[in-house]
C-alpha positions in Angstrom: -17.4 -3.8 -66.7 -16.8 -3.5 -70.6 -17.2 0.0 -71.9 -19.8 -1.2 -74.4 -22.3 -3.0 -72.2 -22.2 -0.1 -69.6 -22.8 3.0 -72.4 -25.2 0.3 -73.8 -27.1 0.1 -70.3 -26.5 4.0 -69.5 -28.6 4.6 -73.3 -31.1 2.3 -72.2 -31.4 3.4 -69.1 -31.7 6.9 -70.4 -34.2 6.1 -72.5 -36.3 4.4 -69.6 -35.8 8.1 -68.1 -37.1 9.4 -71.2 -40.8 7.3 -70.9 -41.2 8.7 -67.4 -40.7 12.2 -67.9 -43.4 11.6 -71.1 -46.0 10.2 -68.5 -45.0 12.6 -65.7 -45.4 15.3 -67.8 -48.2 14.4 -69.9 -50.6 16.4 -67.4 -49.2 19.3 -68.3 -50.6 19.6 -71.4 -54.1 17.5 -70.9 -55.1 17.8 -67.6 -56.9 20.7 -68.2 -58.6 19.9 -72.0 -59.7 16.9 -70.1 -61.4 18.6 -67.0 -63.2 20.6 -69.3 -64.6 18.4 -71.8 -62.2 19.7 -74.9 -61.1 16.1 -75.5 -61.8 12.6 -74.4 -58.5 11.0 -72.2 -56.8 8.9 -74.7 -57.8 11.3 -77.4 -55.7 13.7 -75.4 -52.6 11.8 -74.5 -52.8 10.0 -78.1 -52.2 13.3 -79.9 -50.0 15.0 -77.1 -47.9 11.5 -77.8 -47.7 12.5 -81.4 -46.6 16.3 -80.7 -44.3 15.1 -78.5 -42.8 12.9 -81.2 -42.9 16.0 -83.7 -41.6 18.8 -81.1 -38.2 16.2 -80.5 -37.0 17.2 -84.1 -37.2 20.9 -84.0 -34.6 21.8 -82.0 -31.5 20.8 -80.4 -29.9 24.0 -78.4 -32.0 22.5 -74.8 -29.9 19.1 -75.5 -26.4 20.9 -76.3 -26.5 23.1 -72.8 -26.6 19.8 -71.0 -24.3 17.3 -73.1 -21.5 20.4 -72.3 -22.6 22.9 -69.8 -23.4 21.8 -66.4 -21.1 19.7 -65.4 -16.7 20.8 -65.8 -14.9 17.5 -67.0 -10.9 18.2 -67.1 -8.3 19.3 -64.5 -11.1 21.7 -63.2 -13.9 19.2 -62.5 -14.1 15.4 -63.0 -13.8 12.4 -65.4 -17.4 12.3 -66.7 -17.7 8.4 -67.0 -20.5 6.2 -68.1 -21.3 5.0 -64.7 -21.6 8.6 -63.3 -23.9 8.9 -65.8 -25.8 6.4 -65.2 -25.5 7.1 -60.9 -27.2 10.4 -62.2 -30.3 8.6 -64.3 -30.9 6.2 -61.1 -31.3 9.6 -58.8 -33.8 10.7 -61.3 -35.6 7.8 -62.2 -35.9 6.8 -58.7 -37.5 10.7 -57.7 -39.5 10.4 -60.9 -41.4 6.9 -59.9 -41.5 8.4 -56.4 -43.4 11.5 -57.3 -46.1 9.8 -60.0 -47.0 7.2 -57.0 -48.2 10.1 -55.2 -49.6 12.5 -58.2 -47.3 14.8 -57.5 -46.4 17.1 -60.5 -42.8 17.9 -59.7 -39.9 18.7 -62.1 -38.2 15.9 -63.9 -35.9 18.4 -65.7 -34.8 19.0 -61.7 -35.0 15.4 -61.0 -32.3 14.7 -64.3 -30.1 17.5 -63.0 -30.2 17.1 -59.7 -28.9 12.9 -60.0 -26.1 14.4 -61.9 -24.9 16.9 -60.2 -25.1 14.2 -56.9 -23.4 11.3 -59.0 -20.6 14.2 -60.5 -19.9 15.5 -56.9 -19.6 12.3 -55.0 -17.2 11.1 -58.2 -15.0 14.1 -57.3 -15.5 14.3 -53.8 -15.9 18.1 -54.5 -17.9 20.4 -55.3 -15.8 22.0 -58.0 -16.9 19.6 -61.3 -20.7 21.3 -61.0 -20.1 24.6 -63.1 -22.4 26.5 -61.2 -23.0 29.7 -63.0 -24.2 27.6 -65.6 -26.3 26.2 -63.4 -27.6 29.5 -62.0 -27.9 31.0 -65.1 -29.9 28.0 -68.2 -31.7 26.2 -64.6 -31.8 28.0 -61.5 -33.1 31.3 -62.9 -35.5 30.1 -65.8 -37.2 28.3 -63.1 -37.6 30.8 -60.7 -38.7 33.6 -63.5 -40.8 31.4 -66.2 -43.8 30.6 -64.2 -43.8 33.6 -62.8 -43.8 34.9 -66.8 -46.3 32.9 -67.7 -48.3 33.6 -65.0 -48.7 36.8 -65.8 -49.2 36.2 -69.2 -52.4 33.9 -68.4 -53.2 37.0 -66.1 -53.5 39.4 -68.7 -54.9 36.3 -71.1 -57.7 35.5 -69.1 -58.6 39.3 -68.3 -58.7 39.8 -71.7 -61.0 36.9 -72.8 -63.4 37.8 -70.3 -63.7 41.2 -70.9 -63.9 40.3 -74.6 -66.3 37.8 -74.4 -68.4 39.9 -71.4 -72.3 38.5 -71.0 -74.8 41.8 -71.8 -78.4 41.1 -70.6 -78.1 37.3 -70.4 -77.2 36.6 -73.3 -74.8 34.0 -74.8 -71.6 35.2 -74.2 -69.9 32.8 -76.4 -67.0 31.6 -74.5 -68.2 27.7 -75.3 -66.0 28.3 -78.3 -62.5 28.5 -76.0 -63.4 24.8 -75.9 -62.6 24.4 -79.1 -59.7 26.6 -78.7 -58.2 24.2 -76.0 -57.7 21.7 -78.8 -55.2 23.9 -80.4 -53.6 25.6 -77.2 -53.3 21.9 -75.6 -51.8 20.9 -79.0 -49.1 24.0 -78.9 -48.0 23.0 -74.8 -47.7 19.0 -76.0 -45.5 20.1 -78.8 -43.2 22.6 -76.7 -42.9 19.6 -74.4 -41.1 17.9 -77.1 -39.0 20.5 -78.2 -37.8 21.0 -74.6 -38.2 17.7 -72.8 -36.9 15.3 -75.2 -33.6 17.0 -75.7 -32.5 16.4 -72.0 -32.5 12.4 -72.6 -30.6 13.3 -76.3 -28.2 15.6 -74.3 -27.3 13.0 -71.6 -27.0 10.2 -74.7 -24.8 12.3 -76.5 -22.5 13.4 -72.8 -22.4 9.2 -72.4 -20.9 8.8 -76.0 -18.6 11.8 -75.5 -17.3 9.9 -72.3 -17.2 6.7 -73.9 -15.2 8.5 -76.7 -17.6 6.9 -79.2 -18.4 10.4 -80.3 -15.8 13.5 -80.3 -18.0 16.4 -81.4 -19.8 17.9 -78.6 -21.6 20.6 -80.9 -23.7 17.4 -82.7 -26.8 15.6 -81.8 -26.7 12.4 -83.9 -30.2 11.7 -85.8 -30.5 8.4 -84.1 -30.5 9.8 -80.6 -33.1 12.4 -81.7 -35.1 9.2 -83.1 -34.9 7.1 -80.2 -35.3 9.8 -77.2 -38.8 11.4 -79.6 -40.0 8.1 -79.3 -39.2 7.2 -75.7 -41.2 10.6 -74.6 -44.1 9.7 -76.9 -44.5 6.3 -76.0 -44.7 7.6 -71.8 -46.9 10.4 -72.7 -49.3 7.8 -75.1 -49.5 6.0 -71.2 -51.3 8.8 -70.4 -49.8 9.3 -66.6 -52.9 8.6 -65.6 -52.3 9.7 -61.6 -50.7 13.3 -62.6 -53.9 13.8 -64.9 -56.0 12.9 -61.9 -54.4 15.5 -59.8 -54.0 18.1 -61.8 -57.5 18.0 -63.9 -59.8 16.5 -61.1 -59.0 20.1 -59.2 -59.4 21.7 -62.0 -62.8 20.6 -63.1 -64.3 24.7 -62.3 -61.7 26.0 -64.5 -63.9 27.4 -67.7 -62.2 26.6 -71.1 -61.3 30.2 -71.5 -59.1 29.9 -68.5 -57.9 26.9 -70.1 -57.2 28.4 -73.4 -55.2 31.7 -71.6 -53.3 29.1 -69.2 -52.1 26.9 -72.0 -51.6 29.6 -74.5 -49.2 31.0 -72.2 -47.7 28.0 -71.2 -46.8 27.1 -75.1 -45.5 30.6 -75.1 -43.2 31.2 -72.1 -41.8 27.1 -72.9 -41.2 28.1 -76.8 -39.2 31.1 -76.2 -37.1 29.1 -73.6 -36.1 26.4 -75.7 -35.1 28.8 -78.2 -32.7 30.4 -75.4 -31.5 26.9 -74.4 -32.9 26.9 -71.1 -33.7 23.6 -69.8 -36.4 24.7 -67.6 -39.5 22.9 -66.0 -42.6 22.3 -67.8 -44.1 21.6 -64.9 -43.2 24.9 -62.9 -44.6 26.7 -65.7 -48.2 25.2 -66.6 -48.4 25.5 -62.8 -47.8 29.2 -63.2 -49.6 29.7 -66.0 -52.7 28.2 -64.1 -52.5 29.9 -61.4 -53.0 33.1 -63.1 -55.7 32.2 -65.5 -57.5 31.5 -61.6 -56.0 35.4 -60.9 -57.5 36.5 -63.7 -61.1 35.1 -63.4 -63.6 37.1 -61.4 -64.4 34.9 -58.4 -62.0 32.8 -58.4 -59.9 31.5 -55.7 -56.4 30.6 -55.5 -55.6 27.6 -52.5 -52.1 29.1 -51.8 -51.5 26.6 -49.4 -51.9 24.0 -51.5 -49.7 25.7 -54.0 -47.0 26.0 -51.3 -47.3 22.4 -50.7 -46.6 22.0 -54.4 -43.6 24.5 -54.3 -41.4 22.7 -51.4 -42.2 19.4 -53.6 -40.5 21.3 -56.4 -37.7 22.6 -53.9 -37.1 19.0 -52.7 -36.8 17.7 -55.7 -32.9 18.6 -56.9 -31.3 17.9 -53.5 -33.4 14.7 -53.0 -32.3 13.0 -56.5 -28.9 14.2 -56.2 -28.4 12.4 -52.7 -29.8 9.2 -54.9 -27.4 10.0 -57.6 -24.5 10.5 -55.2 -25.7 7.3 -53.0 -25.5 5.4 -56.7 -22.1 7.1 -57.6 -20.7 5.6 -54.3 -22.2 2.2 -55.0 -20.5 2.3 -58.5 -17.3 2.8 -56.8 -16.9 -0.8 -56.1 -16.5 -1.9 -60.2 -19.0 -4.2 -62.0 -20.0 -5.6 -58.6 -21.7 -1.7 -57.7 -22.9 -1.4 -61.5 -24.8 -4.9 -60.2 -25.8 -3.7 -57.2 -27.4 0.0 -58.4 -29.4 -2.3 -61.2 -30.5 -4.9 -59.0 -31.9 -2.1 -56.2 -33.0 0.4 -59.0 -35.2 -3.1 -60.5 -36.5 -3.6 -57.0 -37.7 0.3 -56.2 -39.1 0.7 -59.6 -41.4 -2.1 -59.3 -42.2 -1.9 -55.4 -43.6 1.6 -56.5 -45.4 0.6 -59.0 -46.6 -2.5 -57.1 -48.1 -0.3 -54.7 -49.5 2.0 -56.7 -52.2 -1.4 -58.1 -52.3 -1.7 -54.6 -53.9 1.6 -53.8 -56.2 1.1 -56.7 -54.7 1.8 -60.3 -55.8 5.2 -62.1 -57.0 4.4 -65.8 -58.4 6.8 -68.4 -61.7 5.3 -67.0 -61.8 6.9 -63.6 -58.9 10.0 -64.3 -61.9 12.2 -63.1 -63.5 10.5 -60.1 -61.7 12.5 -57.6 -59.9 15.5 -56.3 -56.8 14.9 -55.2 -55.5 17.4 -52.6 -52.5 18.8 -54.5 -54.3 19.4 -57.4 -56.4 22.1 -56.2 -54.0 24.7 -56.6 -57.0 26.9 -58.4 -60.6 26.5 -57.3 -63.3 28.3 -59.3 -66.4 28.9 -58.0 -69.1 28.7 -60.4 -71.3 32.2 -62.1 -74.4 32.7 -60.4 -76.8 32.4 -62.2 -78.4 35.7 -64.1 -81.1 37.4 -62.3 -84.7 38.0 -63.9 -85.4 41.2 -64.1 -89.1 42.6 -63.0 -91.4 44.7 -65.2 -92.8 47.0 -62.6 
């Protein structure tokens, strides 16, 4: 196939990438403003869509760790080529469609590495073009420490609000206001997303021009990549993800906006200070984390740890799964233009039976995001304040 019209389909199709992980991800930020009344749906995604947008600008050290870290090209790994690259995007556009059909917030930063890291090993036959400390070090690690960080932090957060904010003799205790406070601590996570998210499309853009030999600098992200990917991420999180939202908010609906505030606070936080450090890690892994110990932190509250487990192994599956799509692509490409034909024609035909059968099951719309609660999204259950007892004048 001509070198142009395959990095021309690998940009596109990286861009497509791009729009899911902005809808997949949207919850993230929202779900919770949203249970709690802080902001009406589309209010919500419409300015997480614009953070998005802004966060894409600010920073480009999360989108230089993966256009030159991961993967070893050279005598010591493998000839990074277009269509690896795009083997790699099908893995992880295939596990992202998979994972919205059934609300499930996994990682598409896992989803994105994992398809390479298949499509690179199956174009070596070998293990050796992954550069696994790397690996360990900017993906492995981040994601088994940052929602553990930031659960903490929404620990301590939510400990302190509370006993800030303490109710004396029934009165008002004031914590209405963290309502309010969920508009900016919602705002923070959406931008954070953008700063982090968006650079993993510009990274794998910039690695496809690098193979193409269209660009030689590997220490540059041009300004029309960070253009095009800001946008891509802020037109999927504008589509609200309506079915991630559903999960993750419609269990949270007992969560009190302080919770909210300490949980996305922290969130904002622990994401911020990654990005800064160049680690590409998940912001789904974290908001989950940082949920979870706003619920610790709340008096009478109760964390469904089995549901959280469930959560967990979906997180676990979700590198080796799009990596055996990646590598299954990889194969396919093997054959020449015929395999490049093939891996588009099936990719088509999975991304539209899945979203075919998600009308079928009944479609999820800003109208009827909190109707239900779906299973996986009651990670943290909170159980209502009594109300105050009278007290009798003897």
């Amino acid at each position: 196939m001509d070198l142009t019209l395959i990095v021309v389909l690998v940009i596109v199709l990286a861009l497509f990438f791009d729009f899911t992980n902005g809808f997949h991800d949207t919850a993230n930020a929202m779900a919770t403003p949203i249970a709690t009344g802080a902001m009406k749906p589309k209010v919500a995604v419409g300015l997480a869509a614009i953070l998005n947008l802004v966060g894409a600008f600010l920073s480009t050290a999360v989108a230089l760790t993966i256009s030159g870290g991961i993967i070893k090209e050279g005598s010591e790994g493998v000839l990074i080529t277009p269509e690896l690259i795009f083997a790699g995007l099908i893995g992880a556009i295939v596990w992202n469609m998979a994972t919205w059909l059934f609300g499930l917030p996994s990682s598409s930063s896992h989803a994105l590495f994992g398809g390479l890291i298949g499509a690179a090993i199956v174009g070596a036959w070998s293990l050796e073009p992954v550069d696994w400390i790397v690996l360990l070090d900017k993906v492995i690690i981040p994601a088994l420490l940052a929602p553990v960080i930031a659960g903490l932090v929404a620990y301590t957060a939510t400990k302190l609000a509370y006993a800030i904010t303490r109710r004396y003799d029934s009165r008002p205790d004031g914590r209405d206001g963290f309502r309010y406070g969920q508009i900016f601590s919602s705002s923070l996570v959406a931008l954070a997303h953008g700063t982090n998210d968006a650079q993993k499309t510009m990274g794998i853009i910039t690695l496809t021009l690098i193979a193409a030999g269209i660009q030689t600098d590997t220490g540059v992200i041009e300004p029309w990549v960070i253009i095009t990917c800001g946008l891509a991420i802020a037109l999927g999180t504008y589509m609200g993800g309506w079915r991630i939202i559903k999960t993750l908010g419609t269990g949270l609906t007992d969560v009190k906006p302080a919770q909210g505030f300490a949980a996305e606070t922290s969130t904002a936080t622990t994401i911020l200070a990654s990005t800064n450090l160049g680690f590409a890690l998940s912001t789904t892994q974290v908001a989950s984390g940082s949920v979870i110990g706003s619920g610790l932190g709340r008096r009478g509250s109760t964390v469904r740890w089995a549901t959280a487990g469930r959560i967990g192994i979906g997180w676990v599956l979700t590198l080796p799964s799009a990596a055996i799509v990646g590598g299954i692509a990889a194969a396919i490409t093997k054959l020449g233009t015929v395999g490049i034909v093939i891996d588009t024609v099936v990719g088509v035909i999975v991304i539209l039976g899945i979203f075919w059968q998600s009308r079928r099951n009944g479609a999820v719309t800003a109208n009827n995001v909190t109707s239900e609660v779906a299973a996986s999204g009651e990670a943290v259950k909170i159980k209502r304040n009594p109300k105050p007892i009278k007290k009798v004048s003897l």
